[in-house]
C-alpha positions as a LaTeX table, in Angstrom:
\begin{tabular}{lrrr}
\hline
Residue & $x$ (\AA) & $y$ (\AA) & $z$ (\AA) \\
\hline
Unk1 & 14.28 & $-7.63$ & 0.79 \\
Unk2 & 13.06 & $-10.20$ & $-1.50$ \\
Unk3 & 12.15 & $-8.47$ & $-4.78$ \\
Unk4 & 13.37 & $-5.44$ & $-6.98$ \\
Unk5 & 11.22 & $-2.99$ & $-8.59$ \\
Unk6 & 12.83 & $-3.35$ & $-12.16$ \\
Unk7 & 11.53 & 0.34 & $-12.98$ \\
Unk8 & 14.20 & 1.36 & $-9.94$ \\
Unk9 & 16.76 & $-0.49$ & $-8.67$ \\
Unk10 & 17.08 & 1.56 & $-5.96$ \\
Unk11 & 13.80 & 1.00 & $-4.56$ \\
Unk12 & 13.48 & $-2.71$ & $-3.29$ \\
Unk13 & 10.68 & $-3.93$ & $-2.20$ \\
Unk14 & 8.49 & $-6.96$ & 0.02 \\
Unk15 & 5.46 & $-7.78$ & 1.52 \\
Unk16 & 3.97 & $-9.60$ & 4.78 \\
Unk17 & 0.35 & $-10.61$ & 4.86 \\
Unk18 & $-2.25$ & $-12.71$ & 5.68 \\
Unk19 & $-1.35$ & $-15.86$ & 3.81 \\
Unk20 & $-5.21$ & $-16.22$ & 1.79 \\
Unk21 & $-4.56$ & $-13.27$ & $-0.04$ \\
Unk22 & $-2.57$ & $-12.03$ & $-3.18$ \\
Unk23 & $-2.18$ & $-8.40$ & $-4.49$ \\
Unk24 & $-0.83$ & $-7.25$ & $-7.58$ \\
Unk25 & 0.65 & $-4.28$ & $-8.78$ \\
Unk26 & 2.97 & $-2.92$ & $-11.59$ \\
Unk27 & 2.45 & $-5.88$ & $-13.26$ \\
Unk28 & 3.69 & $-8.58$ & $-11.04$ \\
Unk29 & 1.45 & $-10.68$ & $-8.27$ \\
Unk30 & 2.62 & $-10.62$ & $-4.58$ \\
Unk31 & 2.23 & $-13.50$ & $-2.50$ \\
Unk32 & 2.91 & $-11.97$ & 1.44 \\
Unk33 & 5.57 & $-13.66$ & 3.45 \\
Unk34 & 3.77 & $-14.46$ & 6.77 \\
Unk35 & 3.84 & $-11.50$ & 9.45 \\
Unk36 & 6.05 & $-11.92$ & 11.93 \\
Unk37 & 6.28 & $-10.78$ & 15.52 \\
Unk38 & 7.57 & $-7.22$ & 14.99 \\
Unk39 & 5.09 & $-6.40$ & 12.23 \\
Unk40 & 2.21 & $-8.07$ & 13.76 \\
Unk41 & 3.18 & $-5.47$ & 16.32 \\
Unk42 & 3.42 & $-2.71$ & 14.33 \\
Unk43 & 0.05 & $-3.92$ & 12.46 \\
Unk44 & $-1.82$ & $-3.66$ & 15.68 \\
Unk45 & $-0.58$ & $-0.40$ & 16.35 \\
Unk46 & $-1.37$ & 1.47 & 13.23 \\
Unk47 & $-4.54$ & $-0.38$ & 13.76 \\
Unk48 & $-5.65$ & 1.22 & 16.63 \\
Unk49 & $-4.19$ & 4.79 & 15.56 \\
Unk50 & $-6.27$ & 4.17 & 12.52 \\
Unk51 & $-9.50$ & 2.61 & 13.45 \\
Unk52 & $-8.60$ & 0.21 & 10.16 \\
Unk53 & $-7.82$ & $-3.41$ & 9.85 \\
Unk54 & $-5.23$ & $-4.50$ & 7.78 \\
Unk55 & $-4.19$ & $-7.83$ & 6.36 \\
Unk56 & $-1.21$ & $-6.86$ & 3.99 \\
Unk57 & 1.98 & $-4.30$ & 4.39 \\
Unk58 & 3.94 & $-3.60$ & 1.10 \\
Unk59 & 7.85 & $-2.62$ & 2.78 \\
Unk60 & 9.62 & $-0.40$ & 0.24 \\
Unk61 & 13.41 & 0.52 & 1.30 \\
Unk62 & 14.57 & 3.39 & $-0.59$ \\
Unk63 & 18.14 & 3.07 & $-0.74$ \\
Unk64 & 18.55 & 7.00 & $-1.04$ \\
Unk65 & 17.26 & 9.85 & $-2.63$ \\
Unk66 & 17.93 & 9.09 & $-5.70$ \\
Unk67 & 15.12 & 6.33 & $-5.53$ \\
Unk68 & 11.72 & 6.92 & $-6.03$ \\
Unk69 & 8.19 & 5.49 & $-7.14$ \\
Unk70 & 6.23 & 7.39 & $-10.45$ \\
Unk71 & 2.85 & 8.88 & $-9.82$ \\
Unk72 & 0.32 & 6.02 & $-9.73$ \\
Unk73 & $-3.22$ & 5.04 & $-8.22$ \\
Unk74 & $-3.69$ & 3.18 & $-5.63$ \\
Unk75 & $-7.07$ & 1.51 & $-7.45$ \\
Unk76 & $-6.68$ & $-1.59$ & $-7.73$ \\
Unk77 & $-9.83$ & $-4.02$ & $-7.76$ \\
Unk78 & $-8.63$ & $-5.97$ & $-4.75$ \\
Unk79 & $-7.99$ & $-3.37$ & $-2.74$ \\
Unk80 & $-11.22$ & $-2.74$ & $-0.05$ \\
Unk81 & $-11.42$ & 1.32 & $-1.09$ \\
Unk82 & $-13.41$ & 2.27 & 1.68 \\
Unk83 & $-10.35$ & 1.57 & 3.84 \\
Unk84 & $-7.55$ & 3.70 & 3.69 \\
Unk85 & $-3.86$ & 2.75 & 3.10 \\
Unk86 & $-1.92$ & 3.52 & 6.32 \\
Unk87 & 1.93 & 4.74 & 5.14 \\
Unk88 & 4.27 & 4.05 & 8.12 \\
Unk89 & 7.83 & 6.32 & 7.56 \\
Unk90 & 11.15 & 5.54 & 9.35 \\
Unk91 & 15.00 & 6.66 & 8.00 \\
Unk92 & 15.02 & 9.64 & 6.22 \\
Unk93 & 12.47 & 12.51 & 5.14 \\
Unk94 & 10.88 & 12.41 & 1.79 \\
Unk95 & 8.82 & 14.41 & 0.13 \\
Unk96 & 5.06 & 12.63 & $-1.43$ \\
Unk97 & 3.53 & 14.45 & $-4.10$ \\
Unk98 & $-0.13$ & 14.45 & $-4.71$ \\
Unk99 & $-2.61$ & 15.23 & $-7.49$ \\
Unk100 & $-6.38$ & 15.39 & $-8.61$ \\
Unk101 & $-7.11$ & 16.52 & $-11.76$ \\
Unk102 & $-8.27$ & 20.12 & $-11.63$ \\
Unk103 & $-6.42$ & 20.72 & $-8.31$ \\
Unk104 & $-3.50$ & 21.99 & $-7.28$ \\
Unk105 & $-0.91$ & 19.36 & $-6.05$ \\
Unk106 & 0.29 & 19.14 & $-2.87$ \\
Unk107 & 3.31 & 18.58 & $-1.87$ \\
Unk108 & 3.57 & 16.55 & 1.70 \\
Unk109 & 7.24 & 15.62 & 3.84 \\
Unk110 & 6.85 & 11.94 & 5.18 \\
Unk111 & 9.25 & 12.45 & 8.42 \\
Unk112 & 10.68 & 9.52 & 10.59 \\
Unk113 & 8.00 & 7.83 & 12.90 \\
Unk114 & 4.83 & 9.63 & 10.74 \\
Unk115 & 1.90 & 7.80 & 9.74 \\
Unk116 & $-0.06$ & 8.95 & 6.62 \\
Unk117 & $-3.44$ & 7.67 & 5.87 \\
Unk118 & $-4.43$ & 7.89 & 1.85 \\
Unk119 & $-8.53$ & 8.06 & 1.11 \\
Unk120 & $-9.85$ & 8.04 & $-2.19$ \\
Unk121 & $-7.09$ & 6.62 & $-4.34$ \\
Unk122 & $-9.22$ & 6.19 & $-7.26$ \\
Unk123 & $-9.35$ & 10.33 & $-7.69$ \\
Unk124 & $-5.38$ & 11.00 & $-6.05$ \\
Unk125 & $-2.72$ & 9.81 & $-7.81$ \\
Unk126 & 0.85 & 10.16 & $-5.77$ \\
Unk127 & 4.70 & 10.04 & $-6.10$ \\
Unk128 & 7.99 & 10.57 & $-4.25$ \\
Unk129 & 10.12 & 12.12 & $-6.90$ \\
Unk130 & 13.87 & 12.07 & $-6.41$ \\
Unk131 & 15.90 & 14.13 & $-3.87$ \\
Unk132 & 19.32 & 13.64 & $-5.06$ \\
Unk133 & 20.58 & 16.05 & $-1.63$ \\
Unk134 & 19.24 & 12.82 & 0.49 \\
Unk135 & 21.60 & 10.32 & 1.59 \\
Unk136 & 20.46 & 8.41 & 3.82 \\
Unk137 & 17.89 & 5.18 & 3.16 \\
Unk138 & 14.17 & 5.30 & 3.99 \\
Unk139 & 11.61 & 2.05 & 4.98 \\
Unk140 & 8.28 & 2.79 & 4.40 \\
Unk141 & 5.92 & 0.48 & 5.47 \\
Unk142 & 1.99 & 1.18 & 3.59 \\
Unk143 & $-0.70$ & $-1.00$ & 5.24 \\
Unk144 & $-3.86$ & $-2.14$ & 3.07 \\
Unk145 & $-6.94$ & $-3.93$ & 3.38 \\
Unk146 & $-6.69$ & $-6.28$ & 0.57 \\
Unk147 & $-9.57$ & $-9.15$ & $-0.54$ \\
Unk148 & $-8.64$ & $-12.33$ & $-0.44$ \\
Unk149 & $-8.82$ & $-14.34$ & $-3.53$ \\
Unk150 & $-11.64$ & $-16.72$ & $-2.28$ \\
Unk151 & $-13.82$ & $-13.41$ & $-1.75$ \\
Unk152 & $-12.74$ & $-12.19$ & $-5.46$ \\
Unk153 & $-14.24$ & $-15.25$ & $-6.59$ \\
Unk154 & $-17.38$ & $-15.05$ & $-4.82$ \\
Unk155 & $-17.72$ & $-11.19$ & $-5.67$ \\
Unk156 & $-16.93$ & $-11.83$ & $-9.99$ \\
Unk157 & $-19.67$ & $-15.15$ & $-9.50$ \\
Unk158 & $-22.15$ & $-12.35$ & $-8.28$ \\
Unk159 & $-21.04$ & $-10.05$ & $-10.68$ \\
Unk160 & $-20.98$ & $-12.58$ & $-13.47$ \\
Unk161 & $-23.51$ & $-14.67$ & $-12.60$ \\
Unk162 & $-26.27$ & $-12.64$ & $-10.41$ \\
Unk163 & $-25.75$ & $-15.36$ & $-7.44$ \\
Unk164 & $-27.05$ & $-13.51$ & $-4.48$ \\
Unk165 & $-24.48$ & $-14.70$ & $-1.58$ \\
Unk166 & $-24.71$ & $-14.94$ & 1.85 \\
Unk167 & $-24.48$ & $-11.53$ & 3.62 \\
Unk168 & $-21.49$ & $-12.92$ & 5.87 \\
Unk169 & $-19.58$ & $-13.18$ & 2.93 \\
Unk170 & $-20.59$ & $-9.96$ & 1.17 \\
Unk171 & $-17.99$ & $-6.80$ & 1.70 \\
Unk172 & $-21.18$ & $-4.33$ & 2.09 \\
\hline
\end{tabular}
């Protein structure tokens, strides 16, 4: 896989996409690799399971249990909220932990073959801690619905500027 989380080395990670878009997180910009045949397949899949469409899949390949990703929003202002991340599990169980302030968190396995979907990630933060007891590597594969940077522009000239746009354009 092309890049490495420098917060965890043992967590490596890529993404496939639609090639207008960008998405950034943890500080650094992806640009997606173009999908190719067996994701495009496993795209339409989750697709139709979901109801969603998706343009971008973030791969992360946790090497074993000792890897893992901190608690963290998925918030970000390219990200279309209103549809929800699909997470795609293969290789070995792991345990998600999630939170909302002033509930209780909630613990959830991600087994081989399931598909999570994720709502509201600006009020649930999640995590998969460690699990030093698992050996073996996991894939997951989490598909978003993520603007592309020609309708960021056209959304902040709106914002900015009060330009009404075309409703084609428009993401409501």
């Amino acid at each position: 896989m092309s890049g490495v989380n420098p917060i965890d080395p043992l967590r490596k990670s890529c993404c496939y996409g639609d090639m207008d878009i960008e998405y950034e997180y943890s500080g650094h910009c992806e640009l997606p690799l173009p999908w190719n045949r067996t994701l495009w397949k496993i795209k339409s899949d989750v697709e139709k399971k979901t109801g969603f469409e998706y343009n971008f899949v973030l791969l992360n390949f946790y090497e074993s249990g000792q890897a893992k990703i901190g608690a963290h929003k998925d918030d970000k202002p390219s990200l279309d909220q209103p549809v929800d991340i699909a997470a795609l599990s293969f290789g070995a169980c792991r345990d998600m932990i999630f939170s909302k302030k002033g509930c209780k968190s909630v613990r959830q396995a991600l087994e081989a073959g399931s598909l999570l979907l994720m709502h509201d990630q600006k009020e649930w933060t999640h995590a998969i801690p460690p699990q030093p007891y698992v050996k073996e590597p996991r894939i997951s594969l989490t598909f978003r619905r993520v603007w592309s940077s020609l309708q960021q522009s056209l959304d902040e000239m709106e914002r900015d500027y009060s330009i009404p746009l075309c409703k084609r354009l428009r993401r409501d």
